[in-house]
C-alpha positions as MATLAB code, in Angstrom:
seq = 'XXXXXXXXXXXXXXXXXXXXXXXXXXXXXXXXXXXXXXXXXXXXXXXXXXXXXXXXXXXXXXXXXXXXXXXXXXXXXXXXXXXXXXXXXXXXXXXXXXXXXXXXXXXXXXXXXXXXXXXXXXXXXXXXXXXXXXXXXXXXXXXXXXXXXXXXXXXXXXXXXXXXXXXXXXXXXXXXX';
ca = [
    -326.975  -70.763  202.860;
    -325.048  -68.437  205.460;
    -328.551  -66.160  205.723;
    -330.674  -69.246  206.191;
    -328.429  -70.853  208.573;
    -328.267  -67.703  210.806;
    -332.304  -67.076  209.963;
    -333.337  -70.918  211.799;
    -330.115  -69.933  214.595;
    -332.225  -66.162  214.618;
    -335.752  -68.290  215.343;
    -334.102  -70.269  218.293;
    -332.112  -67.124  220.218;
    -335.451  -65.766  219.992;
    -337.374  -68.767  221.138;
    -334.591  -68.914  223.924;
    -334.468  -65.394  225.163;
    -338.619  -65.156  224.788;
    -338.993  -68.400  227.091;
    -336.203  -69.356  229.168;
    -334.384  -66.153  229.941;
    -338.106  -64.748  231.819;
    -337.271  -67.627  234.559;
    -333.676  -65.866  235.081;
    -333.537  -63.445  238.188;
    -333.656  -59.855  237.103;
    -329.987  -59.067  238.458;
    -328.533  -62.039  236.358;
    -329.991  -60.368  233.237;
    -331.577  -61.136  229.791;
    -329.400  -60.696  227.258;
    -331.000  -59.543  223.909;
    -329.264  -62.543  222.033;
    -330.967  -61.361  218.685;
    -329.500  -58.372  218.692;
    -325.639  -59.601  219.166;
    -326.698  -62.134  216.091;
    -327.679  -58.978  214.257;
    -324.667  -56.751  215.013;
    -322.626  -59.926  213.974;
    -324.376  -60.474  210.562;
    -324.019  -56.765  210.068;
    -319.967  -57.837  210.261;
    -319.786  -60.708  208.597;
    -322.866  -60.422  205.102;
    -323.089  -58.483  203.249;
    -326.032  -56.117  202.877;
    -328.733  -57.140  200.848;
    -328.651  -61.039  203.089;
    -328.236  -59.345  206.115;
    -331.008  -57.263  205.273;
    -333.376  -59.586  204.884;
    -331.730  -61.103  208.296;
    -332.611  -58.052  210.216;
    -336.344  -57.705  208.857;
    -337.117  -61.294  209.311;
    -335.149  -60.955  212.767;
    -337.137  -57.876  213.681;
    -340.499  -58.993  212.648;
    -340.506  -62.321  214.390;
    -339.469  -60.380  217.401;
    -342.214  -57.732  216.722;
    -344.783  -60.906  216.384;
    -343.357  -62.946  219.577;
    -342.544  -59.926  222.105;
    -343.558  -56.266  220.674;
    -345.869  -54.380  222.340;
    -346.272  -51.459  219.435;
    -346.446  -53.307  216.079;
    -343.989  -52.572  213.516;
    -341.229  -50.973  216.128;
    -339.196  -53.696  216.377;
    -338.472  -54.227  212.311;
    -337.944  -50.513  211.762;
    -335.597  -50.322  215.120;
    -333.304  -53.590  213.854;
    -333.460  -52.005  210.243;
    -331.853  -48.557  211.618;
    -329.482  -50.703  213.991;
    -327.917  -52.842  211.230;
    -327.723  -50.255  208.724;
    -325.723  -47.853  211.323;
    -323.426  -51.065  212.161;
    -322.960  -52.252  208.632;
    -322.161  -48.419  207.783;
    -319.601  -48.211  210.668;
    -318.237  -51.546  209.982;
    -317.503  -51.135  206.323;
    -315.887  -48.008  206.853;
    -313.677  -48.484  209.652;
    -309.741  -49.718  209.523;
    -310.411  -51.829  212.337;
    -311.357  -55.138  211.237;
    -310.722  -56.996  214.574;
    -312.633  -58.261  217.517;
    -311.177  -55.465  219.788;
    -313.753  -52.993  217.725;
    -316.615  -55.092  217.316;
    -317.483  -55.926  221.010;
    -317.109  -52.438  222.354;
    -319.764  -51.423  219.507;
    -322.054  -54.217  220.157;
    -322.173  -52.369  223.422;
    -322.034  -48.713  222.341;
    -324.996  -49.245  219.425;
    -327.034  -51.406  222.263;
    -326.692  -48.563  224.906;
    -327.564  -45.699  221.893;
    -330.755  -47.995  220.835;
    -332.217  -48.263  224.228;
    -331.784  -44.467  224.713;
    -333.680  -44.056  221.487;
    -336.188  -46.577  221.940;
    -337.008  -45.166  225.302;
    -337.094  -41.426  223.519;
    -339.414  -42.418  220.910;
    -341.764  -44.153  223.244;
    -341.735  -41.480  225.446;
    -343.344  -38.993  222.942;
    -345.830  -41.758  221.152;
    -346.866  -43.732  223.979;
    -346.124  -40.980  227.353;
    -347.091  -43.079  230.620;
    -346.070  -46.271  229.032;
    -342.930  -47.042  229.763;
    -341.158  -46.962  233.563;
    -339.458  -43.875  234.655;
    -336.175  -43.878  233.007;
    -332.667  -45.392  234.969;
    -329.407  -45.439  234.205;
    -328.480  -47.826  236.552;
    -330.866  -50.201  234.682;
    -329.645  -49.147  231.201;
    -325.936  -49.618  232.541;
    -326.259  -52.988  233.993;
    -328.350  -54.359  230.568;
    -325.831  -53.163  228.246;
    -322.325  -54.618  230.712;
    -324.785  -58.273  230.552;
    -324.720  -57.941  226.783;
    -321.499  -57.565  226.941;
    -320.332  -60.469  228.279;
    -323.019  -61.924  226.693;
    -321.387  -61.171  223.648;
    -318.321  -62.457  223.758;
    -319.420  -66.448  223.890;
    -321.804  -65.519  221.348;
    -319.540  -63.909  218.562;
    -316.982  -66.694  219.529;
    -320.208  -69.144  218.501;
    -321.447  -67.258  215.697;
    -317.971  -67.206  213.910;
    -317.630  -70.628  214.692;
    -320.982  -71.434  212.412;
    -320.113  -69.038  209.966;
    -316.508  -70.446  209.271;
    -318.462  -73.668  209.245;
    -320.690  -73.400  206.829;
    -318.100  -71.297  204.567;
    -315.812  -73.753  204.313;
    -318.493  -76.441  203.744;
    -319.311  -74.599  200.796;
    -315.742  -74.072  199.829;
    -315.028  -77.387  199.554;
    -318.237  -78.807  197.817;
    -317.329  -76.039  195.145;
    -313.551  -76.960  194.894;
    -314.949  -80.757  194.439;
    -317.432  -79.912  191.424;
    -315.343  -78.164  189.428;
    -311.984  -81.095  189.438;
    -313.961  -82.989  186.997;
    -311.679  -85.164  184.178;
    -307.784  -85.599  183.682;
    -306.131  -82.275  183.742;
    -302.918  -83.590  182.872;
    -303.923  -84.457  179.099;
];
């Protein structure tokens, strides 16, 4: 239920951030809202549902904005397999360590994607700016914070929905017999 939930919130960010965030100014920023959802999941599930987040999450991106088919799934595979990695190996379970990576992992994939595209595809892509890089990654930052604020919000939601309906099925009869 958590994956599903997260899967039809996945569908709107993207629907969101493919639409309305193109009207935005470019200084104001577009926050990649799919990708703090993914880094979130790759906290909170565990990893065969938050796999199948992140490939349904990277090919509906691939379908609604990719330019080279099949870069987006196998870029949101690496990226939640490197945060679910670090995340279930770290002794810092709080929100102090999860923002800062959100950041740090955003920064290392647009390095990455611009390296790779520069060898496949050379001519493609703008000339490279750290500025630019710099200023996307301090948006998704503060983008962030809301957005893991929301995202927990659902996910304690719909965990303690299911907590409850389970704690109700099983009081069946008289226990006091």
């Amino acid at each position: 239920m958590v994956t599903l939930s997260f899967l039809f919130l996945g569908f709107i960010l993207i629907a969101i951030q493919t639409t309305v965030f193109h009207y935005f100014p470019h200084w104001l920023g577009r926050p990649d809202l799919a990708f703090i959802l993914l880094v979130f999941s790759a906290y909170k599930l565990s990893w065969f549902p938050g796999l199948l987040l992140a490939v349904l999450l990277g090919w509906l991106m691939d379908v609604s904005s990719g330019v080279f088919p099949g870069t987006y799934p196998l870029l949101v595979l690496l990226v939640f397999s490197i945060v679910k990695f670090l995340c279930q190996n770290s002794a810092v379970k709080e929100t102090a360590f999860q923002i800062p990576l959100v950041g740090v992992s955003y920064f290392i994939v647009q390095c990455i994607f611009y390296l790779f595209f520069s060898f496949t595809q050379p001519g493609a892509l703008p000339p490279w700016s750290w500025a630019r890089v710099v200023q996307e990654t301090l948006i998704l930052l503060v983008a962030s914070i809301p957005c893991f604020i929301f995202f927990s919000w659902v996910y304690e939601k719909i965990v303690t929905r299911r907590r409850a309906s389970k704690s109700l099925k099983r009081g069946g009869g008289n226990r006091f017999r």
